[in-house]
Every structure is written in structure tokens, then in C-alpha cells.
N, C-alpha and C positions, 0 to 999 in steps of 0.2 A: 747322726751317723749310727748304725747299725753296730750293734755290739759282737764282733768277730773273733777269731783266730789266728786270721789271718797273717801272717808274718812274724808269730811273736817270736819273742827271743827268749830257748830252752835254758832255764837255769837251773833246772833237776837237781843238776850235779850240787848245789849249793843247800838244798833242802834236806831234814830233818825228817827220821823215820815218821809217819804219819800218827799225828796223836788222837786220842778220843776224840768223840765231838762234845761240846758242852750238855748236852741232855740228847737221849735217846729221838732221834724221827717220829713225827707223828705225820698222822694225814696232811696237816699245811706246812709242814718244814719236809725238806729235801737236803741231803747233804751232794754237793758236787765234786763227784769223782776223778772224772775225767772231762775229756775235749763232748765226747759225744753227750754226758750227763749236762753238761752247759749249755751243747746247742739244745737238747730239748727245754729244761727251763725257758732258754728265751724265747722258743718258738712256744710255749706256755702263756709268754706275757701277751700274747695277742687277745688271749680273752680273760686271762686272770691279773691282778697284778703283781708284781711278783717284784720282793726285800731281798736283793742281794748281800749278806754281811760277807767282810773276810775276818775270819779271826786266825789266832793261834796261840799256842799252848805256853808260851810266853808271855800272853797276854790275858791278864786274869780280867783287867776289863773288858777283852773283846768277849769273850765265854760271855759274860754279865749280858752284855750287850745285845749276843746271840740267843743266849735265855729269855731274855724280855722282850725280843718280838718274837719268838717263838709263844709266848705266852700271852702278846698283846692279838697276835693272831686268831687265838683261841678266844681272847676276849670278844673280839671285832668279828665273832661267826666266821672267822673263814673266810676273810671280806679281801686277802693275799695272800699268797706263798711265799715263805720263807726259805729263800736258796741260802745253804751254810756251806762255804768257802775256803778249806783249812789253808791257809798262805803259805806255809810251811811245807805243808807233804805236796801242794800243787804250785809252784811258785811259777810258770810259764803261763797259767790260767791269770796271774796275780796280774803278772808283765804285762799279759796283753788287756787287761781293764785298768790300768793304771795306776795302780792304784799307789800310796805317795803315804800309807799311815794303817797301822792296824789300832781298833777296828776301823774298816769303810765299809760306809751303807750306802748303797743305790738303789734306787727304785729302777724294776724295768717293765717300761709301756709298747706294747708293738715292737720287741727289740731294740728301742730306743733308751741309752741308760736317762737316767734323773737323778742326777747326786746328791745325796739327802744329806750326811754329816759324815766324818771322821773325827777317831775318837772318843773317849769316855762320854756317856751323855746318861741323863738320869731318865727312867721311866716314863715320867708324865712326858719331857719334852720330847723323848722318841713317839710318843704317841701322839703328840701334838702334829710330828712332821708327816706321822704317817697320815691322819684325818686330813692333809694339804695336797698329801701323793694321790688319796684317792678319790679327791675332790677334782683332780685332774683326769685320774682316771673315769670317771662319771663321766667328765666332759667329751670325752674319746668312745663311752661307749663301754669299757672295761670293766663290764660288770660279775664277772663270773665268780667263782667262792671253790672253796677244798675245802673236804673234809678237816675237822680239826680231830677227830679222837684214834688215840694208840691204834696203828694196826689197820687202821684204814687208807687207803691208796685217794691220793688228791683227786677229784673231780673234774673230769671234763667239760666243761659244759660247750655246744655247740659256740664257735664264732659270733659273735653279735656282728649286724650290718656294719659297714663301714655308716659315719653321719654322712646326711644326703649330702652336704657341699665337700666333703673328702670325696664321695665316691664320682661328683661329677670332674673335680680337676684330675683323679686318678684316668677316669675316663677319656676326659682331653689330654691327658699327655700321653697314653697311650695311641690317639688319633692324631697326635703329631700339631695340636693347639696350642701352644703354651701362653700364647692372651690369656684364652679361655680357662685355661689353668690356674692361671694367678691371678684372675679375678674371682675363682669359686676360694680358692684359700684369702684373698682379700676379707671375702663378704664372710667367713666363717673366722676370722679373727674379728672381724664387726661383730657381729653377734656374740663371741665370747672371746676377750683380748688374752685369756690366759692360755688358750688353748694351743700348747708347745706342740702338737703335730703340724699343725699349721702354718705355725712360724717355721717352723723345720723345710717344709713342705713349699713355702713360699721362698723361701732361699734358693734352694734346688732347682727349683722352677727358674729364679730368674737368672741362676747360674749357667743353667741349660741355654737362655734367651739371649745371654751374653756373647757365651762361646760356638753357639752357634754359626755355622759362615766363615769363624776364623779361618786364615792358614797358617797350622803352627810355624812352618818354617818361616815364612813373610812377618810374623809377628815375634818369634825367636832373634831373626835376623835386626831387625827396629830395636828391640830390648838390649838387644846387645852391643850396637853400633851407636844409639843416640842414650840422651837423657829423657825422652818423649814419655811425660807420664801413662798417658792413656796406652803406649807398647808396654811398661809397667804392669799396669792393672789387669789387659788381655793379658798377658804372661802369665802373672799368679792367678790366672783362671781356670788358664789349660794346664798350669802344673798341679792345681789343685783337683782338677777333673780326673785326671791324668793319677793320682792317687801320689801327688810327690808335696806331699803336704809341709813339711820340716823348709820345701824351697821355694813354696810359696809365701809362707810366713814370713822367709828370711827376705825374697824380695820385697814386699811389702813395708817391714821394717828399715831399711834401708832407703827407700823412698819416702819414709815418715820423716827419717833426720837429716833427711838432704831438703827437703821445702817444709814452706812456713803458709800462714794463709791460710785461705780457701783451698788451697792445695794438699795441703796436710789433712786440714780438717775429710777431704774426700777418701783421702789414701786410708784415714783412720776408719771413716764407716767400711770402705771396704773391707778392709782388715777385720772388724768388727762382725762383718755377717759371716766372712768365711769361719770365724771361730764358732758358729752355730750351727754351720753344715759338720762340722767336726766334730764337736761336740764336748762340754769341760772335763768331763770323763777321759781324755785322751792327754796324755802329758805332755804333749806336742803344743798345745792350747796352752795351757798353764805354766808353760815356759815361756809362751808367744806373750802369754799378757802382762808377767813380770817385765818382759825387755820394752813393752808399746808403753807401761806406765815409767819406767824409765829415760825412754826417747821424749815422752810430752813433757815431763816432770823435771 
């Protein structure tokens, strides 16, 4: 899921005059202002990669936290962008990244968040998670760098290509193939199993292959009137397509504690991909997956 705006819920009213930032901006840190300073960061991650932190002025660890990838950046050439996030003076920006702890660090690839840790963490092992993000980011392509010294403005570098088998299932679902499409994301998680565009990408795809054909009302109607798993499953398709994500989850869940079996076990994977089209960065997820480990457990 695409890291947005979209719907958040303004808590302004709740936040603190805005405090310093932990050390001055350099070429590879950015401090986020506003709604518009965030959409550009992400539209940044498409060729650079780019450390979301939230910190705040309460938090002497997250300052730490935001110093040392600010300086781990500078170590690693400019190898990401550090976006600095004050939660405090921007608490609606907070809302809608979910974020559940100050500090959080996210990595973001093509718009795509990567939750890297919350909370206190020592140097070396930030730097460990980051050498992981951008092993990912390699794999995507996401090669681009910013400047790292005082005073100089981050680097553009042109877009690098999409990889060849992203750019053919992008191709095929744009020509309305979606075989075609989930067999290029198939063969590009064969070639590298880590590679999280992919998986993202192959979910979508079969999301689309799913819902396809439906009628919501004929399948709303079924969902509502019987116990029919499979009216179930189409249901939390279309509500999830449909962007009603909170009542997807909950029908899902609800059909995990009503069957046992083979039945559960299927209601479980489905539930399981939709939390990847979502994506953990979303609090929606992270409340879904406390109540599915409680339904199994």
C-alpha cells in the first residue's frame, strides 16, 4: 500500500508548538513540514531510498536516533535520505503513518513503507537494518544517493528503469492480462524471493483476478443471507478493493472463529495476503493480526 494522506484524522489541536530538529539539515536529511513536504519525500523514494524517523522533543531517544542516521547517511555516501518527522508539531502526518511509538523508522521504496524498528536502538544495529533496506533497495533498482554536506540540496538522479519482469507485468495489467501479470511477478520472486515489490505486486494482481466478474450486490446478498464461505472470501475482496479495509478484516476474522479445518486454515491465508496489500505500516494490520493470533491461539 502506498504511503498517503489520504483520510487521516487531524489532531493539530492536540500537538505542541513545534520544537528544534535534533541537528541542523544537511544535503541527505530533510525535515517534514507539511502534507506537500511528505508527498515529495515519497515521490523521492522512487529513485533514492529514503529513512523515515518520527521523533519528538520528549523523546531524547528519538533525537539520538534521528542524529545517527543522519550521520550514518553521511557515512554510507549518501547511499538514503533521511526524512525527519517532528510527531509533535505534525501529529495528522503521525496518524496517518501509524505510527504506535516514538521513535519509528521506516524505510520507503517506490512509495512503499518498510518498517525497519521503533524505539531506542543502538548505532551499529540501525546501521545493520539499514545495510538490509538497501539490499532491498538494489534489488528494486533504487540506486540513487544525495548529497550529504551542509548546505547542499539532495540529488536528483534520473529514475532508474523499472527491472525487466516489473516492467512486463506492469505492462500486462495495464493491457488488461492479469495471467500475464502474475506470472512476470511469479518468475521475478524466483529469481530473488526477497524482492517485496513483487510480493506486493503479485497480491494485487491476484486481488484484481479474484474480484474480477464479481457482482457486488449478488455476492453482498450470499454474504449476508447464508454462512457460504466462498460469499465470505469474495466479500472481503470487494470491501478491501473498495478501500473498506477495517470490514474486511473483520469479516475475515469472524469466519476464522466460526470453522475449523481446512476451512480456517484457507480463511487464514486469505486474511494473510490481504495484510500485504495493506501493508504493517497501517494500524488496521496490526490490530488485525493481534485478534487472528488470538482467534488461532
Amino acid at each position: 500500500m502506498r504511503l498517503n494522506l489520504h483520510g487521516a484524522v487531524d489532531l493539530s489541536s492536540l500537538g505542541r508548538p513545534p520544537a528544534a530538529p535534533p541537528s541542523a539539515p544537511t544535503g541527505s536529511v530533510v525535515d517534514v513540514t507539511d502534507e506537500a513536504t511528505f508527498t515529495a519525500v515519497v515521490q523521492q523514494s522512487t529513485s533514492v531510498p529514503v529513512v523515515l524517523v518520527l521523533w519528538s522533543s520528549y523523546s531524547a531517544a528519538s533525537t539520538q536516533v534521528a542524529d545517527d542516521l543522519a550521520g550514518l547517511s553521511s557515512e554510507m555516501g549518501g547511499r538514503f535520505l533521511v526524512a525527519r518527522l517532528d510527531a509533535e508539531a505534525h501529529p495528522e502526518i503521525a496518524q496517518a503513518i501509524g505510527a504506535q511509538a516514538i521513535p519509528t523508522v521506516l524505510g520507503v521504496l517506490r512509495g512503499q513503507p518498510v518498517p525497519l524498528f521503533q524505539g531506542p536502538a543502538e548505532r551499529e544495529q540501525i546501521r545493520a537494518l539499514l545495510e538490509k533496506l538497501l539490499e532491498v533497495a538494489e534489488a528494486n533498482q533504487i540506486t540513487g544517493t544525495v548529497a550529504a554536506e551542509p548546505g547542499e540540496e539532495p540529488a536528483e538522479p534520473e529514475e532508474p528503469p523499472l527491472p525487466p519482469l516489473h516492467a512486463e507485468a506492469y505492462d500486462a495489467i495495464e493491457a488488461g492480462d492479469l495471467d500475464r501479470a502474475g506470472d512476470a511477478y511469479r518468475r521475478a520472486l524466483a529469481q530473488n524471493p526477497r524482492d517485496e515489490m513483487a510480493k506486493v505486486g503479485l497480491a494485487q494482481v491476484e486481488l484484481l483476478a479474484r474480484v474480477q466478474g464479481l457482482d457486488a450486490v449478488q455476492v453482498a446478498q450470499r454474504a449476508q443471507q447464508t454462512t457460504d464461505l466462498d460469499a465470505q472470501l469474495d466479500m472481503a475482496d470487494l470491501e478491501l478493493a473498495a478501500g473498506q479495509v477495517d470490514e474486511a478484516f473483520a469479516r475475515l476474522l469472524a469466519a476464522i472463529r466460526s470453522s475449523a479445518g481446512p476451512d480456517r486454515e484457507r480463511v487464514r491465508v486469505r486474511l494473510v495476503a490481504l495484510f500485504s496489500l495493506v501493508g504493517d505500516a497501517d494500524p488496521s494490520v496490526a490490530r488485525a493480526r493481534r485478534e487472528l493470533a488470538s482467534a488461532l491461539y
